[in-house]
mmCIF file as gemmi writes it, N, C-alpha and C atoms, coordinates in Angstrom:
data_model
loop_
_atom_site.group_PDB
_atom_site.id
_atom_site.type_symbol
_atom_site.label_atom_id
_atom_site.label_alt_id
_atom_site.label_comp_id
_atom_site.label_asym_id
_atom_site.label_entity_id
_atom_site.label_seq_id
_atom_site.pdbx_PDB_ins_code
_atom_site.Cartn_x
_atom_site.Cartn_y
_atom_site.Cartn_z
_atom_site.occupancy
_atom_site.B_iso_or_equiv
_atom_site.pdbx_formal_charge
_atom_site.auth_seq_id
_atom_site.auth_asym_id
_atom_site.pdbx_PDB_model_num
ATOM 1 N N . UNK Axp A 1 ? 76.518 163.399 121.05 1 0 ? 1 A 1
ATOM 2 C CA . UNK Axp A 1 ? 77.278 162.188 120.844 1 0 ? 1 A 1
ATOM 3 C C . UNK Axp A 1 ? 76.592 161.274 119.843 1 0 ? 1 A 1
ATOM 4 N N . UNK Axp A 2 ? 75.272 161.27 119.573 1 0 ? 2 A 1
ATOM 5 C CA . UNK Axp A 2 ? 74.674 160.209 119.147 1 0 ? 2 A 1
ATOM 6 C C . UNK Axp A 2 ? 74.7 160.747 117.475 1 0 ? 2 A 1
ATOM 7 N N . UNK Axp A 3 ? 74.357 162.246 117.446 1 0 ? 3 A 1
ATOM 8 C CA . UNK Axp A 3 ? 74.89 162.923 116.298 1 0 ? 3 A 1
ATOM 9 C C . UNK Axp A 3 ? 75.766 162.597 115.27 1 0 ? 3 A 1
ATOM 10 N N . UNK Axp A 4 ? 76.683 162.516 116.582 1 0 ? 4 A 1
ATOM 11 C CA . UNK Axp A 4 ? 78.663 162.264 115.694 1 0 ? 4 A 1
ATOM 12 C C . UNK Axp A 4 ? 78.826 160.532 115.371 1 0 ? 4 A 1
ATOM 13 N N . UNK Axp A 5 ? 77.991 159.98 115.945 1 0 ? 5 A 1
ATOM 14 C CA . UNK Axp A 5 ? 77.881 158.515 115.853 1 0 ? 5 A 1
ATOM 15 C C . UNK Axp A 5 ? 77.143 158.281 114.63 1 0 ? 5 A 1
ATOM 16 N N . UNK Axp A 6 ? 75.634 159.137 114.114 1 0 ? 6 A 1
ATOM 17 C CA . UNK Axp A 6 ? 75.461 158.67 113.021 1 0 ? 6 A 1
ATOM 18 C C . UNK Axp A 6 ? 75.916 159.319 111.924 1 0 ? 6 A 1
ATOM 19 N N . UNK Axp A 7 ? 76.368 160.458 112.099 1 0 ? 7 A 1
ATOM 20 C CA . UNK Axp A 7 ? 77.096 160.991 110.828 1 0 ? 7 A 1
ATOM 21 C C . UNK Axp A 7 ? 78.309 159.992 110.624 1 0 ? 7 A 1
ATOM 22 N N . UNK Axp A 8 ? 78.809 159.458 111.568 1 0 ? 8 A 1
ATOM 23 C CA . UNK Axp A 8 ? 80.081 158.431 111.298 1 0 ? 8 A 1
ATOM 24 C C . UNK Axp A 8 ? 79.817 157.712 110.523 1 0 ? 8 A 1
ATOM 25 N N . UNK Axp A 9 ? 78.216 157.181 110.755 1 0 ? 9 A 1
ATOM 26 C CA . UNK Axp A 9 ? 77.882 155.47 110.285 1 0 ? 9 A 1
ATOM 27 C C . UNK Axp A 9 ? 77.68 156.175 108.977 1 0 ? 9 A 1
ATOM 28 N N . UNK Axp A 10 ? 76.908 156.933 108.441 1 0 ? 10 A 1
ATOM 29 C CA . UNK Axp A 10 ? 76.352 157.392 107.344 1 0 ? 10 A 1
ATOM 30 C C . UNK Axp A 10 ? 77.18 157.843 106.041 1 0 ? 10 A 1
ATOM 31 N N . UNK Axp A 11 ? 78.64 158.456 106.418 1 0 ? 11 A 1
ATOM 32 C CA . UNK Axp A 11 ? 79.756 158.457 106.431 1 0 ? 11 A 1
ATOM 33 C C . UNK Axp A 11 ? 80.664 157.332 105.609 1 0 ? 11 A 1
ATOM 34 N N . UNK Axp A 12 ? 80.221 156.304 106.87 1 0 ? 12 A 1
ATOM 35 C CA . UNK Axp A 12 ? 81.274 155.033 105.981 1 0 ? 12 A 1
ATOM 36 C C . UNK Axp A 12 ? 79.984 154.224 105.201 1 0 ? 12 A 1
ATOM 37 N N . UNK Axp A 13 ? 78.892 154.294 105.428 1 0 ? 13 A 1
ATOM 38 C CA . UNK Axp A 13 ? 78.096 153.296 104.178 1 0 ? 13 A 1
ATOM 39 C C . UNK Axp A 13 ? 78.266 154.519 103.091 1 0 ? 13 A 1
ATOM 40 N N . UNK Axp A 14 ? 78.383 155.499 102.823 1 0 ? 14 A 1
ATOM 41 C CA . UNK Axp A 14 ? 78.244 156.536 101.583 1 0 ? 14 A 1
ATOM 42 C C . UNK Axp A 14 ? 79.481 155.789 101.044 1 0 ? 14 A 1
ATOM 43 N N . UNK Axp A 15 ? 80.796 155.987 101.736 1 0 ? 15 A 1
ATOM 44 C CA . UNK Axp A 15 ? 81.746 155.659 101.281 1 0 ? 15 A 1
ATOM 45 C C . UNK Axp A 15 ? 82.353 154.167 100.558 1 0 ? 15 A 1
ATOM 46 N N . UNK Axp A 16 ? 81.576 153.433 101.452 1 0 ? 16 A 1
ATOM 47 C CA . UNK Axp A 16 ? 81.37 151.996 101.437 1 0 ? 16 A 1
ATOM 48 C C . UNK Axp A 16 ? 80.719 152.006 99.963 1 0 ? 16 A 1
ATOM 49 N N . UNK Axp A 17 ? 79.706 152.515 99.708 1 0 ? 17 A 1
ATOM 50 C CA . UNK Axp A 17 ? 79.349 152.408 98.271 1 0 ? 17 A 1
ATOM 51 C C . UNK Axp A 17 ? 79.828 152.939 97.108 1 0 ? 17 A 1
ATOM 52 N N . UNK Axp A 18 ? 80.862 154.092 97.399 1 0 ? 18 A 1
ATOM 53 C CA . UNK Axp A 18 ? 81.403 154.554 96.346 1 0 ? 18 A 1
ATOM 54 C C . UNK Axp A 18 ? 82.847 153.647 95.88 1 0 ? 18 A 1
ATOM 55 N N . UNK Axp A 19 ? 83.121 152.827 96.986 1 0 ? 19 A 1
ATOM 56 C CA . UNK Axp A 19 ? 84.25 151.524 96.629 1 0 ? 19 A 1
ATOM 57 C C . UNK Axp A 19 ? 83.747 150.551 95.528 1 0 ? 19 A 1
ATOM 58 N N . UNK Axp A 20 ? 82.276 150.292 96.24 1 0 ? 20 A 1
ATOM 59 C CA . UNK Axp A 20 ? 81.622 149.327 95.532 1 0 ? 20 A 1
ATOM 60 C C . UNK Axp A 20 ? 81.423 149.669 94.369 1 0 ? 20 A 1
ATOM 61 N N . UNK Axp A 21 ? 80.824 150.802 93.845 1 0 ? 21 A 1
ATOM 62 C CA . UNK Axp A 21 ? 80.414 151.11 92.623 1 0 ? 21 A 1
ATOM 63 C C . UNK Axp A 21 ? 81.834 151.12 91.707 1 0 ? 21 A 1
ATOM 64 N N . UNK Axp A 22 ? 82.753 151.972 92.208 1 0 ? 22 A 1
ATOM 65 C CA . UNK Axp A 22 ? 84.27 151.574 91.341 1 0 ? 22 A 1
ATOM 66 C C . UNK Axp A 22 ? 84.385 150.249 91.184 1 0 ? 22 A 1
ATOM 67 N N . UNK Axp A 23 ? 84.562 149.576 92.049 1 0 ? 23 A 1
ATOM 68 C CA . UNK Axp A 23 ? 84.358 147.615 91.837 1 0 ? 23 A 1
ATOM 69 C C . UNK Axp A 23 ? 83.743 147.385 90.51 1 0 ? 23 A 1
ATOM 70 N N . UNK Axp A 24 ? 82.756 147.617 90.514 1 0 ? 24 A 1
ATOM 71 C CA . UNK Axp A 24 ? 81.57 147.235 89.342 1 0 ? 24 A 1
ATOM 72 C C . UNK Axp A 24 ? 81.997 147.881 88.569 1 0 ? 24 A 1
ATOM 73 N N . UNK Axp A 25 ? 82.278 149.094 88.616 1 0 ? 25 A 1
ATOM 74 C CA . UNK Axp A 25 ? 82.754 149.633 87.009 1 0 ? 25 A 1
ATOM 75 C C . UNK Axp A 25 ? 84.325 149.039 86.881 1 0 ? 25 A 1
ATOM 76 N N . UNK Axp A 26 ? 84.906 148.722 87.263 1 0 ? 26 A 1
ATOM 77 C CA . UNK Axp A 26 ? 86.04 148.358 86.885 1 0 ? 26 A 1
ATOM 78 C C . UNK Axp A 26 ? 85.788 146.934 86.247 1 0 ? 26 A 1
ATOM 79 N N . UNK Axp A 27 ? 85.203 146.109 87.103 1 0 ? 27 A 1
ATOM 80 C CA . UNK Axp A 27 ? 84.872 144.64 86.369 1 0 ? 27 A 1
ATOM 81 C C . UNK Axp A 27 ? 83.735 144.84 85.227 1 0 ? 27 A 1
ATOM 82 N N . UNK Axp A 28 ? 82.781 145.52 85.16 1 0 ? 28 A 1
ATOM 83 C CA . UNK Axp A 28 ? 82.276 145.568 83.548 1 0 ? 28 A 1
ATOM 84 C C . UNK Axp A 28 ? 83.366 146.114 82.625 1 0 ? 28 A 1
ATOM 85 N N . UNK Axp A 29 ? 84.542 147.363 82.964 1 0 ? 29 A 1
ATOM 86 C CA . UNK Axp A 29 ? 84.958 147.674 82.081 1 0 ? 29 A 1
ATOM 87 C C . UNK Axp A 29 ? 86.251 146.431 81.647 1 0 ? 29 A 1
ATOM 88 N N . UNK Axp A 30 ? 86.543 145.518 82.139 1 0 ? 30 A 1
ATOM 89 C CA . UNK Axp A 30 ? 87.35 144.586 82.124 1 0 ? 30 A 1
ATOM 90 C C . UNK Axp A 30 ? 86.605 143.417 80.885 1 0 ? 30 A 1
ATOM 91 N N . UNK Axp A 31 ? 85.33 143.219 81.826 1 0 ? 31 A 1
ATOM 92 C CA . UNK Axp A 31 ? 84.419 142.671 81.107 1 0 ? 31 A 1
ATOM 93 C C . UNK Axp A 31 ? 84.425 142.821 79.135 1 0 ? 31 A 1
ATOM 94 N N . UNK Axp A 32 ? 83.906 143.762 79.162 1 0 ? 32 A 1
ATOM 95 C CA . UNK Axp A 32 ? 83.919 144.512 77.585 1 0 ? 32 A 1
ATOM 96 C C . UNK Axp A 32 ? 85.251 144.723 76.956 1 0 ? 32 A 1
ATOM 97 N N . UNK Axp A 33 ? 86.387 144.735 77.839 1 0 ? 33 A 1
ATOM 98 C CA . UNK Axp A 33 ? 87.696 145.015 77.291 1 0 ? 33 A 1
ATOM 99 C C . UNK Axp A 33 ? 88.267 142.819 76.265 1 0 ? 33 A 1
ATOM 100 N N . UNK Axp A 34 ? 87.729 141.842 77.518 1 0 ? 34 A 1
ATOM 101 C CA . UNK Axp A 34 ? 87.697 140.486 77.073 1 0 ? 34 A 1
ATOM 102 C C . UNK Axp A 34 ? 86.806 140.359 75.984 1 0 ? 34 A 1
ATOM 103 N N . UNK Axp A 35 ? 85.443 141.14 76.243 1 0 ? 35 A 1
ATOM 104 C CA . UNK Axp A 35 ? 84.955 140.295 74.73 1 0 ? 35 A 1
ATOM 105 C C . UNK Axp A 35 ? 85.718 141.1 73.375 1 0 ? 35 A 1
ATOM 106 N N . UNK Axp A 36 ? 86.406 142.304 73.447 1 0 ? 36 A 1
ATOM 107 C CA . UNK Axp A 36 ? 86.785 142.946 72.374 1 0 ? 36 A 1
ATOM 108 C C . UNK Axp A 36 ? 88.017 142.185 72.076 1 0 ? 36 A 1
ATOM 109 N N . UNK Axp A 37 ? 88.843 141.656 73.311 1 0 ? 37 A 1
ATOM 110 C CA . UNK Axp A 37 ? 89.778 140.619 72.206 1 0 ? 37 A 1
ATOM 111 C C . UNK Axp A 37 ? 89.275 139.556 71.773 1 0 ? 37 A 1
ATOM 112 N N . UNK Axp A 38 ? 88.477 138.764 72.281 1 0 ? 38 A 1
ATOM 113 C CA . UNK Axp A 38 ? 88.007 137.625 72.157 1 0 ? 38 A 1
ATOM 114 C C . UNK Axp A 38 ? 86.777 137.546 70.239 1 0 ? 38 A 1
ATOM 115 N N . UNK Axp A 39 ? 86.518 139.01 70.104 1 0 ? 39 A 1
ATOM 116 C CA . UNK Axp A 39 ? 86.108 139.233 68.988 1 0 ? 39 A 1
ATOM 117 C C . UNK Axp A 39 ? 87.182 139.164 68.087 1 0 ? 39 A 1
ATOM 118 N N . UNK Axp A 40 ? 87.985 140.315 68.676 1 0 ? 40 A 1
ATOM 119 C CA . UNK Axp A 40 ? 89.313 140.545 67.587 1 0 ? 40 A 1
ATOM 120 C C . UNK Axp A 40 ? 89.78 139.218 66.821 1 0 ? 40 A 1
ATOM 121 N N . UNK Axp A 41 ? 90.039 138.336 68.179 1 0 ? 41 A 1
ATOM 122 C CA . UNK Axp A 41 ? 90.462 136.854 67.992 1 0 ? 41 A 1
ATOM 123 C C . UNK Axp A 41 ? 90.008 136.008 67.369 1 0 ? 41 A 1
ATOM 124 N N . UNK Axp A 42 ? 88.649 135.848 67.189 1 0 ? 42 A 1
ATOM 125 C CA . UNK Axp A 42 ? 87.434 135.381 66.216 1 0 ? 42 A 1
ATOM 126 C C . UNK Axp A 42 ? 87.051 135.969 65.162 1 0 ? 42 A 1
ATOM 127 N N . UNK Axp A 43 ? 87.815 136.895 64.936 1 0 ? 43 A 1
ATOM 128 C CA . UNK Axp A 43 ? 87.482 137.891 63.565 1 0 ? 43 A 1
ATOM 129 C C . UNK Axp A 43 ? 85.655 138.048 63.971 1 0 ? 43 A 1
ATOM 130 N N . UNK Axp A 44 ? 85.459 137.935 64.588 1 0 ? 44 A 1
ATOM 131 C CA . UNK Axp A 44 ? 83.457 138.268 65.065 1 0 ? 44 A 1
ATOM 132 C C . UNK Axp A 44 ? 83.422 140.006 64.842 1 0 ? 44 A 1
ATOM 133 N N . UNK Axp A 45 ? 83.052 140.193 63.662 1 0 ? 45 A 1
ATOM 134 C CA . UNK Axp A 45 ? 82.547 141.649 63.077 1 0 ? 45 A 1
ATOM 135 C C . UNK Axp A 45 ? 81.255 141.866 63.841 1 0 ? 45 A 1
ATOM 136 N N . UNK Axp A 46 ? 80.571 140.792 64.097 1 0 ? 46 A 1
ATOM 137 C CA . UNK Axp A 46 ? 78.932 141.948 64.619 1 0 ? 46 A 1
ATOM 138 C C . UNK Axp A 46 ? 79.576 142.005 66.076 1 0 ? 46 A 1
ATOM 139 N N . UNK Axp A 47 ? 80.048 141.263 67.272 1 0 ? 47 A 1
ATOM 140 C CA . UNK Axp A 47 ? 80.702 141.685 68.311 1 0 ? 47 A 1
ATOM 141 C C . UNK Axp A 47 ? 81.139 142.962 68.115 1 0 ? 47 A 1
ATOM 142 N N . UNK Axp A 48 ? 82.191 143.144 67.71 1 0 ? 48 A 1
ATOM 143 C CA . UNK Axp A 48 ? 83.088 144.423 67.133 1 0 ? 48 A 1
ATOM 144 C C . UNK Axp A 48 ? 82.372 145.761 66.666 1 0 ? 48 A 1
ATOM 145 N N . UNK Axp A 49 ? 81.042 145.475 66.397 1 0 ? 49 A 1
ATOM 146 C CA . UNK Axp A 49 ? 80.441 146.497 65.384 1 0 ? 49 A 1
ATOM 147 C C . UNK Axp A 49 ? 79.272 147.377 66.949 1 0 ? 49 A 1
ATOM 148 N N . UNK Axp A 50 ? 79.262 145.958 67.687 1 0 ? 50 A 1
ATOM 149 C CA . UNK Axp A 50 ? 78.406 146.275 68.957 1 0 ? 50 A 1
ATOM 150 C C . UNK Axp A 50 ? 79.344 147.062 70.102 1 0 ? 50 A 1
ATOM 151 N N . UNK Axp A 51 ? 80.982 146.786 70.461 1 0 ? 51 A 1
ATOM 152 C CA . UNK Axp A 51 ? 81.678 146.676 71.022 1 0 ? 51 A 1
ATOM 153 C C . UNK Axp A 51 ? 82.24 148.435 70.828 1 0 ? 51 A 1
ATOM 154 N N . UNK Axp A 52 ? 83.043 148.541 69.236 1 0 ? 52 A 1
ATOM 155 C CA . UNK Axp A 52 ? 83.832 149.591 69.431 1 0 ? 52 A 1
ATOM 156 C C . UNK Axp A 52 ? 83.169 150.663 68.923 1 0 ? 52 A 1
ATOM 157 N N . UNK Axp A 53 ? 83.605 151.848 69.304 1 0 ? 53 A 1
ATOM 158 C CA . UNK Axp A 53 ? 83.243 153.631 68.776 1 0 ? 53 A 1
ATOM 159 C C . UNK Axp A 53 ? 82.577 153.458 67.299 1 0 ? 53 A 1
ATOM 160 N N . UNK Axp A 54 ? 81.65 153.707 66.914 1 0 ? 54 A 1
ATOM 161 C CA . UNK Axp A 54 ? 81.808 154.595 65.593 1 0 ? 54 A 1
ATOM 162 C C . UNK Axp A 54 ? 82.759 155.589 64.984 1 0 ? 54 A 1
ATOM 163 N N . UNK Axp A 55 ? 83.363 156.039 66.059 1 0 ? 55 A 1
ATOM 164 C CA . UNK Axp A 55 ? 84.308 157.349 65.503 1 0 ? 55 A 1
ATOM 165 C C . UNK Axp A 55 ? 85.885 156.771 65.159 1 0 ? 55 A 1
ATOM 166 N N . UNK Axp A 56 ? 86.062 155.593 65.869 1 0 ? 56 A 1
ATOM 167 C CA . UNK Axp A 56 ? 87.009 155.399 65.976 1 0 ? 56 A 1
ATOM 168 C C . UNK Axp A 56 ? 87.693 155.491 64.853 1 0 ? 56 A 1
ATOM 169 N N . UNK Axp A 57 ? 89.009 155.779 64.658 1 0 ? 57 A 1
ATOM 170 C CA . UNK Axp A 57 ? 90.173 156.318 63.561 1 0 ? 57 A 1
ATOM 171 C C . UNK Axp A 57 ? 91.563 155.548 64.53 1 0 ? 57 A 1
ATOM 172 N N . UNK Axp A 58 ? 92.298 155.202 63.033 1 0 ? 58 A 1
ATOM 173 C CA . UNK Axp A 58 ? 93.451 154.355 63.697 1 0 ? 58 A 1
ATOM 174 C C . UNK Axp A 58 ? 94.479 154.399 62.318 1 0 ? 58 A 1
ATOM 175 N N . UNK Axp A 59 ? 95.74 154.276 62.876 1 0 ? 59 A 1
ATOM 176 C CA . UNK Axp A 59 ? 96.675 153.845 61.661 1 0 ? 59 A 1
ATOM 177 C C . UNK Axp A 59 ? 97.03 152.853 61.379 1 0 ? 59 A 1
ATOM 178 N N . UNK Axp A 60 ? 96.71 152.023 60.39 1 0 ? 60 A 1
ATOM 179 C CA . UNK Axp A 60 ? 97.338 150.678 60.414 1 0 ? 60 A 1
ATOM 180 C C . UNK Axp A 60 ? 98.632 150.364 59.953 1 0 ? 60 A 1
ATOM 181 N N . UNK Axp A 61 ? 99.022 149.242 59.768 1 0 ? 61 A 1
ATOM 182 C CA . UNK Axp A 61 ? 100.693 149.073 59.67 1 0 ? 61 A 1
ATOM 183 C C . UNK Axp A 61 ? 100.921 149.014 58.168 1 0 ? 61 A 1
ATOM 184 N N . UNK Axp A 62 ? 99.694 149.628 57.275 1 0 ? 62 A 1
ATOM 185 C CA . UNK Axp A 62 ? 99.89 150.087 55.63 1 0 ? 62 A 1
ATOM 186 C C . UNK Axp A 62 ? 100.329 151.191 55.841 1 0 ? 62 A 1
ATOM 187 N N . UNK Axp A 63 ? 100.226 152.074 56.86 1 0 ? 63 A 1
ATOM 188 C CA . UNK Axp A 63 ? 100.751 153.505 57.104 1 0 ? 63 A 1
ATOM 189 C C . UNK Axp A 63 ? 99.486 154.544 56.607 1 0 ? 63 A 1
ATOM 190 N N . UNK Axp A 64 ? 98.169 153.72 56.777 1 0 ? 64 A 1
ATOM 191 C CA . UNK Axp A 64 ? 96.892 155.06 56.267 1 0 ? 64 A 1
ATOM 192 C C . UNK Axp A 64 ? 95.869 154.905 57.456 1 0 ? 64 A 1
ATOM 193 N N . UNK Axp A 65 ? 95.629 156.024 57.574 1 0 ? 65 A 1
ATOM 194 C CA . UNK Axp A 65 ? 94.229 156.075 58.505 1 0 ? 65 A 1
ATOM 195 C C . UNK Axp A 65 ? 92.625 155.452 57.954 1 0 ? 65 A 1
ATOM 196 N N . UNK Axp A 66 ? 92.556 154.694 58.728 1 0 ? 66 A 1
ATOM 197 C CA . UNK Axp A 66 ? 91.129 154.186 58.914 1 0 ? 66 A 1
ATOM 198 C C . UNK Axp A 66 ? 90.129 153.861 59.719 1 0 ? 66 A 1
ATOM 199 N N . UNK Axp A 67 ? 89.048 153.837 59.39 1 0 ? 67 A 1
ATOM 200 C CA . UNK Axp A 67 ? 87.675 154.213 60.405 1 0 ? 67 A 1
ATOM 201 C C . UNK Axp A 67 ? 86.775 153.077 60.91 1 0 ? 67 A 1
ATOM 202 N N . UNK Axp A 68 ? 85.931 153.171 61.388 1 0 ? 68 A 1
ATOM 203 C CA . UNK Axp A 68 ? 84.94 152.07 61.732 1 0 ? 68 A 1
ATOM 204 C C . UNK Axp A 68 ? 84.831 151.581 60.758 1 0 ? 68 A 1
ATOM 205 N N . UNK Axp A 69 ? 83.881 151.985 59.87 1 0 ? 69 A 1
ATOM 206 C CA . UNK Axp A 69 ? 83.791 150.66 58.052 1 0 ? 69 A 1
ATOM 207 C C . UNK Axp A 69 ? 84.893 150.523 57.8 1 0 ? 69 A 1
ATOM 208 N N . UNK Axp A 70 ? 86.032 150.858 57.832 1 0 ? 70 A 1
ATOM 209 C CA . UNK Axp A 70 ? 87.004 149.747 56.944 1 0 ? 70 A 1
ATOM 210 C C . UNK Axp A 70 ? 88.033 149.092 58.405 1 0 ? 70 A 1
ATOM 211 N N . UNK Axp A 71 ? 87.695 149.428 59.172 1 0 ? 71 A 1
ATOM 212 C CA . UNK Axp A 71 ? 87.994 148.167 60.016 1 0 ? 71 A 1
ATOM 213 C C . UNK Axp A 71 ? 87.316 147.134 60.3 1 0 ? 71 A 1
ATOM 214 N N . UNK Axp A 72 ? 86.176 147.05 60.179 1 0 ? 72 A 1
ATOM 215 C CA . UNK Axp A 72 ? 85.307 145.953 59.742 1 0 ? 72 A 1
ATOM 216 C C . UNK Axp A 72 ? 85.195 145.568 58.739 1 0 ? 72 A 1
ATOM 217 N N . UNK Axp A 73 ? 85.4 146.587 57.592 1 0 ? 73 A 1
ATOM 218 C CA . UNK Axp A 73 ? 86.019 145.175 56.103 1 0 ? 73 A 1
ATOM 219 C C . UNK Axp A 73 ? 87.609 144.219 56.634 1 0 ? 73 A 1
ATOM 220 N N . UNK Axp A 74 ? 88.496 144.982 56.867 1 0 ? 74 A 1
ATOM 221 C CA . UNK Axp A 74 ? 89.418 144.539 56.96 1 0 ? 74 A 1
ATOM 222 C C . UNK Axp A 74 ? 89.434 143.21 57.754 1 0 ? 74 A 1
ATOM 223 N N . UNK Axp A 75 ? 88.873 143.436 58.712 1 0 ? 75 A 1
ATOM 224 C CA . UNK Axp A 75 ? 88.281 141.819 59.875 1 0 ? 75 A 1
ATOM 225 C C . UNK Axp A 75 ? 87.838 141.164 59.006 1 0 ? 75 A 1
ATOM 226 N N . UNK Axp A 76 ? 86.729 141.362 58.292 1 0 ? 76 A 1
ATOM 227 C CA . UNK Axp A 76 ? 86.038 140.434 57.571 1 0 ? 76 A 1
ATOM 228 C C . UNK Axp A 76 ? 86.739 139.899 56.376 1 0 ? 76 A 1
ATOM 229 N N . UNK Axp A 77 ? 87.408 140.736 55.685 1 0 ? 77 A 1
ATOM 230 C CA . UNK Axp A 77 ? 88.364 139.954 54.199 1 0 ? 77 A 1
ATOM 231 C C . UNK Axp A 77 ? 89.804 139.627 55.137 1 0 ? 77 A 1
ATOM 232 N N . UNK Axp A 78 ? 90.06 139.347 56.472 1 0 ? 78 A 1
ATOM 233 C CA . UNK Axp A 78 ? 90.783 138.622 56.922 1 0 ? 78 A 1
ATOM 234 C C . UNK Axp A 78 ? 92.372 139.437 57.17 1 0 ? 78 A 1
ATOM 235 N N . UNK Axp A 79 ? 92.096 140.446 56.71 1 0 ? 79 A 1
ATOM 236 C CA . UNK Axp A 79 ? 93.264 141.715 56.42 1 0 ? 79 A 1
ATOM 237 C C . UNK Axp A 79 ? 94.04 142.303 57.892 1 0 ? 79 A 1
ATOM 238 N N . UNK Axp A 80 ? 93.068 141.81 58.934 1 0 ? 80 A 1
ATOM 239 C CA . UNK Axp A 80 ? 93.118 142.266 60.433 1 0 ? 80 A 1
ATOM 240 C C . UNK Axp A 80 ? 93.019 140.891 61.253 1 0 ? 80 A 1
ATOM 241 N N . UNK Axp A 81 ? 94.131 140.08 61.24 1 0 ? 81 A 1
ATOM 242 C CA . UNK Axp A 81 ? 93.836 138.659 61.694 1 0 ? 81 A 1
ATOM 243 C C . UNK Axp A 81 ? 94.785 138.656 62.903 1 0 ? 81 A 1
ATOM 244 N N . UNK Axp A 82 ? 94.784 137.899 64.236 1 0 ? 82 A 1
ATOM 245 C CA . UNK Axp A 82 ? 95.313 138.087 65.018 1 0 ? 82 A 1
ATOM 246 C C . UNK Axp A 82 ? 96.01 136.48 65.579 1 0 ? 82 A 1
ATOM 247 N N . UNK Axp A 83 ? 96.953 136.273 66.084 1 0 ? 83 A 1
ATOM 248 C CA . UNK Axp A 83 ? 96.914 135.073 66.592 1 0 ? 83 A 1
ATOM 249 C C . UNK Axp A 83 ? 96.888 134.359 68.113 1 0 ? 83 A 1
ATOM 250 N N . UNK Axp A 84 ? 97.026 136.154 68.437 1 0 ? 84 A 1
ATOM 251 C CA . UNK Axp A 84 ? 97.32 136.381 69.428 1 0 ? 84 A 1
ATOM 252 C C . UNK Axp A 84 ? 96.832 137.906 70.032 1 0 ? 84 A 1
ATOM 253 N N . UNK Axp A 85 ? 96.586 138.054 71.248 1 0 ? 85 A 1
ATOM 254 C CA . UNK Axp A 85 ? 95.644 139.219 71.625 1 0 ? 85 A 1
ATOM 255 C C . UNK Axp A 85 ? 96.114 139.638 73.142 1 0 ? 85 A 1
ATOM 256 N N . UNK Axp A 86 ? 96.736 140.27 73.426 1 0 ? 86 A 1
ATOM 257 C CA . UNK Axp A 86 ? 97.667 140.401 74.607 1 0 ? 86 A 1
ATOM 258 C C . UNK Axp A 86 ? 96.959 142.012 75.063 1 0 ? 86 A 1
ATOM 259 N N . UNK Axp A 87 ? 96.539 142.348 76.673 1 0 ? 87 A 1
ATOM 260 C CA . UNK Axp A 87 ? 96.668 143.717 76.693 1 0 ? 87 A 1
ATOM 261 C C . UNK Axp A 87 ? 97.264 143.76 78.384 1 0 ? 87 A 1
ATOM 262 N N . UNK Axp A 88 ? 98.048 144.213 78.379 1 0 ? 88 A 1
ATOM 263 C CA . UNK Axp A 88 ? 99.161 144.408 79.656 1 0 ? 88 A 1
ATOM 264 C C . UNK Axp A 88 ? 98.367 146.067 80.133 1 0 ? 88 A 1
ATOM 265 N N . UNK Axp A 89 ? 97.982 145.527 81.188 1 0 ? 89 A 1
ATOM 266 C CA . UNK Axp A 89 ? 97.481 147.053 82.423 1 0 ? 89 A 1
ATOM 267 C C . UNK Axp A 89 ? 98.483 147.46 82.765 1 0 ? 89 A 1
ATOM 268 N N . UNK Axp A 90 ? 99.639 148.232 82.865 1 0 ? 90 A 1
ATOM 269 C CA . UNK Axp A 90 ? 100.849 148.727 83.797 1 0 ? 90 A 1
ATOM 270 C C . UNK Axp A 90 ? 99.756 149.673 84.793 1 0 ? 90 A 1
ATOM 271 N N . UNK Axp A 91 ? 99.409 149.579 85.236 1 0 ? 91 A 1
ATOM 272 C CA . UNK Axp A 91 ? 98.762 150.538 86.081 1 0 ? 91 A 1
ATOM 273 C C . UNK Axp A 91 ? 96.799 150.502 86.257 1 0 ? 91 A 1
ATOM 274 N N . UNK Axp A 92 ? 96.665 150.069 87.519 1 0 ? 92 A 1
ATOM 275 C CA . UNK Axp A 92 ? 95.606 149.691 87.66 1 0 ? 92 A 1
ATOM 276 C C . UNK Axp A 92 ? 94.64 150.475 88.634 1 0 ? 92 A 1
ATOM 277 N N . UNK Axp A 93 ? 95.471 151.544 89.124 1 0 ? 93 A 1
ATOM 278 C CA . UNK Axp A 93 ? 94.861 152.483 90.252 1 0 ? 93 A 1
ATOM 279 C C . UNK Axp A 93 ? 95.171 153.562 89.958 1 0 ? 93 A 1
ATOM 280 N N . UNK Axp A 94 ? 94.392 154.516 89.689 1 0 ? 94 A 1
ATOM 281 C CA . UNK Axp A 94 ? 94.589 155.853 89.089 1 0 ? 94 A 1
ATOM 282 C C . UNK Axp A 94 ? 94.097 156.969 90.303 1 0 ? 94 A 1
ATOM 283 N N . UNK Axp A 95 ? 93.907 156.267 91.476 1 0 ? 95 A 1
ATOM 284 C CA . UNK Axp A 95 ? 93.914 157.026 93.053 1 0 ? 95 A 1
ATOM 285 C C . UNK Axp A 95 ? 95.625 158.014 93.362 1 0 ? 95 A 1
């Protein structure tokens, strides 16, 4: 009996911490998701340069693909200006 009692307890603190740790990663990744608009929004290139991929590749609304350096020219000669910075979660639990 005393067995099944601590495998119980041992059980729900394991589990208990694997809630917690999702917690924390969800609020840092929230975290880093605010300062990347809040850069975007500030045109702040060294934020941005700390913040997103190196690899990253994107199409812009010239219709050409571009990479980390020229999305950071583009921020910086003002080419990527925002007035506004919106990101809608439809879905927040992937359980």
């Amino acid at each position: 009996m005393k067995i099944k009692l601590l495998l119980l307890i041992v059980l729900a603190v394991l589990l208990s911490n694997v809630v917690l740790a999702q917690y924390s990663d969800e609020a840092v990744i929230r975290k880093l998701e605010n300062a990347e608009r809040e850069a975007i929004l500030n045109g702040d290139t060294s934020i941005l340069y700390k913040l997103m991929s190196k690899k990253i590749v994107v199409q812009n609304p010239e219709n050409t693909i571009v990479g980390f350096r020229e999305i950071l020219e583009r921020v910086k000669a003002g080419k990527i200006s925002y007035a506004s910075f919106e990101r809608n979660i439809e879905r927040d639990n992937l359980l």
